[in-house]
N, C-alpha and C positions, 0 to 999 in steps of 0.2 A: 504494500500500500504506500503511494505517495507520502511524503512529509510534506514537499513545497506545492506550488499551485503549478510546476510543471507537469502537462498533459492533463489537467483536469477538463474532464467533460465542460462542453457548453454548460454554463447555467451554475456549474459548481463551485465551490470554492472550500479553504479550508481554514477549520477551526480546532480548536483545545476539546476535549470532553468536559471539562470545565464550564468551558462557552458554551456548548450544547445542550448544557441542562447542569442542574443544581446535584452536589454530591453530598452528602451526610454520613458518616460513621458511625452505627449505631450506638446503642448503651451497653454500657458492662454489668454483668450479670454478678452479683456476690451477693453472700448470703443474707445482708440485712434488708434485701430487697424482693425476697422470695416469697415473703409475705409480708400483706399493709394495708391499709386500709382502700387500695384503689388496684386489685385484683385484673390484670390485661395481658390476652396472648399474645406473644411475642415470636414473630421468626428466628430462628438462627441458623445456621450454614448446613446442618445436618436436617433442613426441608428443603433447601434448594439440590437438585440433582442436575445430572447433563443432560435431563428428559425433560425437566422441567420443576411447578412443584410440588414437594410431595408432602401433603399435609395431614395422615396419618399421626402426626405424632407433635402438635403443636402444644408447647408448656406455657404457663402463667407465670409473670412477677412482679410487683408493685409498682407504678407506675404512675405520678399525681398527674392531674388534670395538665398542668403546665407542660410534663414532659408528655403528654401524650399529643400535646400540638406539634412537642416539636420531633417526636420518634412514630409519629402516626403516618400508619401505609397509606397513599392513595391510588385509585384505580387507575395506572396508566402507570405509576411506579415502576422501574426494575430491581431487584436488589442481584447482588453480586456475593459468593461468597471471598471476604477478605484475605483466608488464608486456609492453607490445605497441605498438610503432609507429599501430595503430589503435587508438582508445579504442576503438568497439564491442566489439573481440576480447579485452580488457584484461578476465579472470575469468571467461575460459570454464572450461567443468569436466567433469569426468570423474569414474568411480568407478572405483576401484582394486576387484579382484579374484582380484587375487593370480596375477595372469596370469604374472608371474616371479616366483617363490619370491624373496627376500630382495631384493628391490629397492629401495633408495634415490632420493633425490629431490636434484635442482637449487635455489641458489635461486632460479630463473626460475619457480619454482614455489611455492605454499602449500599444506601440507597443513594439511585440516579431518578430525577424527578426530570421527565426529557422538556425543553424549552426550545431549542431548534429543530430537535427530531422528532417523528414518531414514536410510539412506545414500540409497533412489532420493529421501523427501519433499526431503532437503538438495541434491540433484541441481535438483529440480523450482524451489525457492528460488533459487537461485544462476544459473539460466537466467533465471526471473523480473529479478533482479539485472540481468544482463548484456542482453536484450531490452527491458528499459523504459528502461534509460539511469541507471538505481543506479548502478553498476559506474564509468560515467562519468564521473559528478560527484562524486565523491570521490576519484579518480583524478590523481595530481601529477606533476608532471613538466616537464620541458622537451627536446622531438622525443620523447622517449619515456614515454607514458603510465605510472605505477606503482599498483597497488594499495595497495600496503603491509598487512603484517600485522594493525597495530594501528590501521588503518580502516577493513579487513574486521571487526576484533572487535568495532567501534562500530555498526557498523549493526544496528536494530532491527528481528525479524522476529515476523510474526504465528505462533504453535505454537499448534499444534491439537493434541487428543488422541493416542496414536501410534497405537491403530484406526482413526482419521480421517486419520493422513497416510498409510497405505500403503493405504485406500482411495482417497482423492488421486491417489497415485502410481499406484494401476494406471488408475484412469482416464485420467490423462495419458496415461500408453503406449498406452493406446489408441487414444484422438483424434490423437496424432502420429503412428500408425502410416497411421489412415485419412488424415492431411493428405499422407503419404509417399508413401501411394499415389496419392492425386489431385495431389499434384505428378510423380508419372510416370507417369499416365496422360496428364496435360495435355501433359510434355513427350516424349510418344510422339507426340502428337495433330500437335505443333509439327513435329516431324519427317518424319511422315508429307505436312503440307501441301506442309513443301520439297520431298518425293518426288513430290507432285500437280503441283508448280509445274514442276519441271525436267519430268515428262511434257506438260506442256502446251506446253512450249518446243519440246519433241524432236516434238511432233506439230504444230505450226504451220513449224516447219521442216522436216519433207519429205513435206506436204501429208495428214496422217494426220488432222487437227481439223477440215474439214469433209465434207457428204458427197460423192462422186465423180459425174460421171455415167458412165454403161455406157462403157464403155472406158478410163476414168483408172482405172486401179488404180494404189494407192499404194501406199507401205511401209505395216507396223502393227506389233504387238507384240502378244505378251502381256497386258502389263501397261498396255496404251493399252487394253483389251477396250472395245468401245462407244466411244470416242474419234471413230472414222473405219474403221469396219469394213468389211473386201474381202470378196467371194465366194469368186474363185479368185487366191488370193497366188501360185499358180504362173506365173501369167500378169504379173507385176512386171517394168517392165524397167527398169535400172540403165541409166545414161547412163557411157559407159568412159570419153569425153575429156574432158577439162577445156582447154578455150581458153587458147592465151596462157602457158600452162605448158610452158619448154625444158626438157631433160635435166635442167640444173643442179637447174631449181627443182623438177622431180619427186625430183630425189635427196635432196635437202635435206628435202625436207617429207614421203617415206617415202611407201610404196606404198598405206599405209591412205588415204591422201589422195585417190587414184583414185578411190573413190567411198565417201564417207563413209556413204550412206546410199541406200534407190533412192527415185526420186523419182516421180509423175505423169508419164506422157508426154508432155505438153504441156507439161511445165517443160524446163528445159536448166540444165548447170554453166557458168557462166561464173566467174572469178577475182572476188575485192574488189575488183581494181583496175580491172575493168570493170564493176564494179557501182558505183562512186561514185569519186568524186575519194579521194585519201588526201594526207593531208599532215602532217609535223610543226611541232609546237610550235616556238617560240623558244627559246634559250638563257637560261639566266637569267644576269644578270652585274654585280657589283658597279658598277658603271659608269651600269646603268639603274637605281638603285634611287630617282634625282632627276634631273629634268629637265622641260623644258618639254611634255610630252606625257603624263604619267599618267595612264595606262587599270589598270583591274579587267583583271586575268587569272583564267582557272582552270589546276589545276592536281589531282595526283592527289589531293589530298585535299579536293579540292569534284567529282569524280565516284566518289559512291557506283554503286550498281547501279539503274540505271533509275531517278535522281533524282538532281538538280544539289542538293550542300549548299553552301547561301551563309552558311554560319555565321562563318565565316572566308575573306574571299576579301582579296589582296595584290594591292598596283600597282605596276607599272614602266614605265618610260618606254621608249613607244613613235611611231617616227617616222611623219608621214602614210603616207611610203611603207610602212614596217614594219606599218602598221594594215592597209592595204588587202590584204599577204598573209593577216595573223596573227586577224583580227574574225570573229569568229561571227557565223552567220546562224541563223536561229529554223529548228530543222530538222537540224542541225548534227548527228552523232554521236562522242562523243569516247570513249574508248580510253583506259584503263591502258596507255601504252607499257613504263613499269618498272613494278614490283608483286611481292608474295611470289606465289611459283610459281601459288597456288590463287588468286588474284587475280588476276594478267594479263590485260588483254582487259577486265577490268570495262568495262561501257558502260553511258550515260545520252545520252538526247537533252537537247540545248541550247532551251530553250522563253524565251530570250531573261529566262532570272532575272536574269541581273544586266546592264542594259543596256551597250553599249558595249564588251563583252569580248572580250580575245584570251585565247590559250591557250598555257601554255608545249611545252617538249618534252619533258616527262614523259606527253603526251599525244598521239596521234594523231587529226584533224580528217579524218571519213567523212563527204563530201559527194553524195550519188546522184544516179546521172543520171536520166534522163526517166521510164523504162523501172522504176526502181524505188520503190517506197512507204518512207520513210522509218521510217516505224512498224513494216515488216514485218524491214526488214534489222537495226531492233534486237532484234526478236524471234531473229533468224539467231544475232546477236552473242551475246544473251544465251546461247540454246542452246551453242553453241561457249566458253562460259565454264563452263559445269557440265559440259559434258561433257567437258570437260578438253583438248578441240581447242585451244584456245590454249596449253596449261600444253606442248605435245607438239612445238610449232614455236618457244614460247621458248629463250629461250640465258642460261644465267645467268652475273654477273657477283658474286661475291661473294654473299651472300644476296639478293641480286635478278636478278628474270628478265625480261626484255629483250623484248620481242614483236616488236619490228624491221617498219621501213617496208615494206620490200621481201619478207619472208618472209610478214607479214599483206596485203601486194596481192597476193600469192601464192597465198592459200587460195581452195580450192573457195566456192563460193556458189550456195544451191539460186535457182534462178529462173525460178517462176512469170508467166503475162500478170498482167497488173497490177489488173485488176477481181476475180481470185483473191487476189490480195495482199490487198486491201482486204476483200473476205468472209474471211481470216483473219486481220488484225489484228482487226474486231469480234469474233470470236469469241473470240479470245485474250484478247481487253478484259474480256467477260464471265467469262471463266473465273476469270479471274486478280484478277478484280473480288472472284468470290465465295471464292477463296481469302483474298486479304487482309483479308475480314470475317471468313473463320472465323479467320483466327491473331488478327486484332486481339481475338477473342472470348475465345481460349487463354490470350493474353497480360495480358488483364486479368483472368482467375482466375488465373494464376500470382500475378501482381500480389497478392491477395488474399489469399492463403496465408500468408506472414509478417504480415498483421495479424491471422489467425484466430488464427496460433501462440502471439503475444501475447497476444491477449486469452484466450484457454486457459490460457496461467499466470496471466494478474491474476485469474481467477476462481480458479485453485486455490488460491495464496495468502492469496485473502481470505475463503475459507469460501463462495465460493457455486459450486463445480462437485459438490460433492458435499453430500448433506444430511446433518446431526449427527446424531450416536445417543446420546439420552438415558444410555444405558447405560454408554457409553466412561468412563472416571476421566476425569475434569478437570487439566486440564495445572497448575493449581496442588496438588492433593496429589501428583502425579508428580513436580513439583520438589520436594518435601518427601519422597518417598521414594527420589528418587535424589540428593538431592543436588548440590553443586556440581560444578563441570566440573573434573574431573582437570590435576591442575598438571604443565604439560611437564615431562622431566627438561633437568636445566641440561647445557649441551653444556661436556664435558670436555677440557682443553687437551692435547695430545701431549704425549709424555713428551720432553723435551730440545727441544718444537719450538722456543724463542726461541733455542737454539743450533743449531740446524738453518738459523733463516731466518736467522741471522747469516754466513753461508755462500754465501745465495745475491745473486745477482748485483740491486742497487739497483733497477732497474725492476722486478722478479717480486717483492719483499718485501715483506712484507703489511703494510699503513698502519694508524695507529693509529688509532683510532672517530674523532677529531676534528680529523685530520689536516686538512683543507680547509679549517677554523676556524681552524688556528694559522696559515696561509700567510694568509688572511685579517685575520687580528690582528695580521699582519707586514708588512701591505699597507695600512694605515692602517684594517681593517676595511670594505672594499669596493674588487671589481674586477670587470675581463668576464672569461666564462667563459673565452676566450682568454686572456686574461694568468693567472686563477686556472691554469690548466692547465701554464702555460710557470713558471708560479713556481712550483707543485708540480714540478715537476725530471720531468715525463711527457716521452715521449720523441714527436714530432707523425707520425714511422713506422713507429712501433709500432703494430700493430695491438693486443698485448697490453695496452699504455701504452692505447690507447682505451678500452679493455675496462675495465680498472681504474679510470680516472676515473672515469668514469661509474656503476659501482658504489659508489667511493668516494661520489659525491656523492646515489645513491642513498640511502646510508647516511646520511649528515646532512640531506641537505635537507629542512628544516622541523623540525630537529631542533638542529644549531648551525649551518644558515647556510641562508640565503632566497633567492628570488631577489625583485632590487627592481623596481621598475615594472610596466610591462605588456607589454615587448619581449620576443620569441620568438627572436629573431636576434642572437646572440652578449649571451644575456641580465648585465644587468649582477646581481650575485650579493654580499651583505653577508651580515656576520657577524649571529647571533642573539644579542643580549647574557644573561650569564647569567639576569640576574632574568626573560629571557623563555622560556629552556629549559624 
């Protein structure tokens, strides 16, 4: 965006956000004001979102008639939040519309009362602001980003005609309406593929994904229609036993376990534990984190779902004998043993990414016998992780759920001859082939959508989303007919408040504007924020004492005191000498 009046639109010209309208920094919020005899809800930065806002959860706090003239929302208002742990979110904004009748403002908040602009054009500006990275780079602070009032009021914006900004505005609302839509439509589409994905799982697991000959009839579904379609589904027969399953482990693992699904005739249920080796992981142990023998392990957070992340993989020492249990082989399928409940069971084949590796006992190592395709039993696994067959035999331990050695050699396992296996992993390859194109396809127009959004304000801002109308008054006799921007009214002190906070208890009493200056001044004019904090007489478990520091220094910093250097971490902070206030 422009600073100078080069290349301004016909008609335009440029001004301060100052000049544009009137700016306010709410009231501070402490506790002798929580309650009073003049009860008023008040906004604060946690109802403004990047959506807009959100008034679920709007609090009360005392507010005399006087401050409510001068902290009272009106309909056409925007407020802005002042400061945000994330710079991007630091002067998102809203417009006030009078959603509650006499409501006040925080000062975690700015209010802009627009006087040249529009309320939606000033809306459009201030999104502008916050998406291009304005907002950011003016923004001070240390952990906590600030706007500050008076550099909001410094920054220069292009004004257009006000026929030209609220034709502006409605086009925005349009184009964002259509970006809204095509951001859910994309993330229906996204949704939908998971739906495609998990039926391709459930149809390669109980032989529905390819076609049958005369006599296999298999399961099918509805919603598989064309997958692996039967003639006569009456003619289906479910297998009742499952091998290798005593009373215990039938009682344990619940009656749905009998027969999870029906399967092809020529397949049979046998157990995991007769479909592959199972084994757990190692222990992890302060003891092996040095030693003569350091191997790569994985661990649950290098198995995603159907792909080893070696972004981060850790060593510990493992003995020759310890390797020869604990070593991966290329083929290998390894198991979320703990994981949150919808997680459990995650599985990835081991395709030997990180040579040389063992595995802890956050993990379970599925090794298959002769008889099974390793390709096909992670297809099984995967099934059994969406369909929630894992989440159903977990046990949880505090907010993790357990999948257990013995309960997972325990589960059912459909199992086809094995030249069937292998004509269903290719199939499943392709499906799932062309599913991952189409989401990769989703995910790069989602991708695109925050820079269309972008570039939708830098055009409206700058005069080219919509075309001038010769017609419109010119933004310079509109500043000659309306004049300057209305002067805030000055906020009036309570009546007896300096004998009121004389009263109240030294941590809750309100500090003087330059209080962190004179501890300063008294500190040889530079200290760390820690020592500035303990020399101000803050109390370190006080959450209130937090609160008000950091206000406090809100309040001055860059004002009568700095921070010096370039450290972010227990910044060292000097005084502003006057001739530099």
């Amino acid at each position: 965006m422009a600073d100078g009046t080069e290349d301004l639109p016909d008609g335009w010209t440029v001004v301060s956000v100052g000049e544009a309208g009137s700016i306010r920094l709410g009231r501070q919020r402490s506790p002798e004001k929580l309650t009073g005899e003049f009860p008023v809800k008040y906004l604060r930065a946690a109802n403004v979102t990047m959506e807009g806002l959100d008034l679920d959860d709007v609090q009360e706090m005392d507010f005399t008639p006087e401050e409510q003239q001068v902290y009272g929302l009106q309909a056409g208002d925007l407020v802005l939040a002042e400061a945000s742990g994330s710079a991007s979110h630091v002067g998102r904004a809203a417009i006030w519309r009078d959603e509650i009748p006499g409501c006040c403002f925080q000062n975690t908040l700015i209010r802009f009362r627009p006087h040249l602009l529009s309320p939606e054009y000033a809306l459009v500006v201030f999104r502008y602001f916050s998406l291009s990275g304005k907002f950011t780079q003016v923004s001070k602070g240390v952990g906590i980003q600030h706007l500050g009032a008076s550099r909001l009021a410094a920054i220069p914006v292009m004004l257009p005609p006000l026929p030209e900004q609220q034709r502006i505005a409605r086009a925005v609302e349009e184009r964002i309406q259509e970006i809204r839509q095509a951001s859910g439509s994309l993330r229906s589409a996204r949704q939908l593929i998971g739906e495609q994905n998990r039926e391709i799982l459930w149809a390669a697991a109980s032989g529905a994904l390819i076609p049958l000959d005369a006599g296999e009839h298999a399961a099918t579904n509805e919603s598989m229609a064309g997958v692996g379609a039967i003639e006569n589904p009456e003619d289906l027969e479910i297998q009742p036993a499952i091998p290798g399953i005593d009373d215990e482990d039938r009682m344990n693992l619940g009656a749905a376990h009998e027969g999870l699904f029906p399967i092809p005739r020529s397949w049979r249920w046998v157990t995991a534990g007769e479909a592959g080796e199972i084994a757990m992981g190692r222990q992890r142990s302060p003891k092996d984190h040095e030693g003569q023998h350091m191997r790569p392990y994985l661990r649950v957070a290098n198995v995603m779902e159907d792909r080893i992340d070696t972004t981060s993989v850790m060593e510990m020492n493992f003995t020759p004998e310890e390797f020869d249990i604990y070593s991966l082989r290329s083929g290998d399928i390894l198991l979320n043993e703990g994981q949150s409940p919808e997680l459990v069971g995650r599985a990835a084949m081991y395709r030997n990414e990180v040579k040389g590796a063992c595995f802890q006992n956050t993990l379970i190592r599925f090794r298959v016998t002769e008889e099974v395709d390793a390709e096909f039993a992670l297809l099984v696994f995967r099934h059994y992780l969406h369909s929630g067959e894992f989440k159903k035999i977990a046990r949880w331990t505090t907010n993790i759920a357990h999948l257990g050695l013995n309960r997972f050699a325990a589960m059912p396992f459909p199992l086809p001859p094995l030249d069937v296996q292998k004509e269903i992993v290719q199939e499943a390859k392709r499906r799932l082939s062309e599913s991952s194109q189409q989401l990769e396809a989703t995910e790069a127009s989602l991708q695109k959508l925050p820079i269309l959004e972008t570039q939708l304000y830098a055009a409206a801002v700058n005069g080219k989303l919509v075309p001038q109308d010769p017609s419109d008054e010119p933004t310079i006799k509109a500043l000659k007919r309306l004049g300057p921007t209305p002067v805030e009214p000055a906020v009036k002190r309570r009546k007896n408040l300096d004998q009121e906070n004389s009263q109240l208890p030294s941590s809750v009493r309100p500090r003087q504007k330059k209080f962190l200056a004179d501890v300063l001044g008294g500190s040889g004019g530079a200290t760390t924020m820690p020592e500035l904090f303990r020399r101000a007489k803050f109390h370190p478990d006080s959450v209130q004492d937090v609160e008000k520091f950091y206000l406090a220094l809100r309040d001055e910093l860059d004002v009568s005191v700095r921070v010096a250097g370039e450290s972010q971490e227990n910044s060292f902070m000097e005084v502003i000498q006057d001739e530099a206030i």
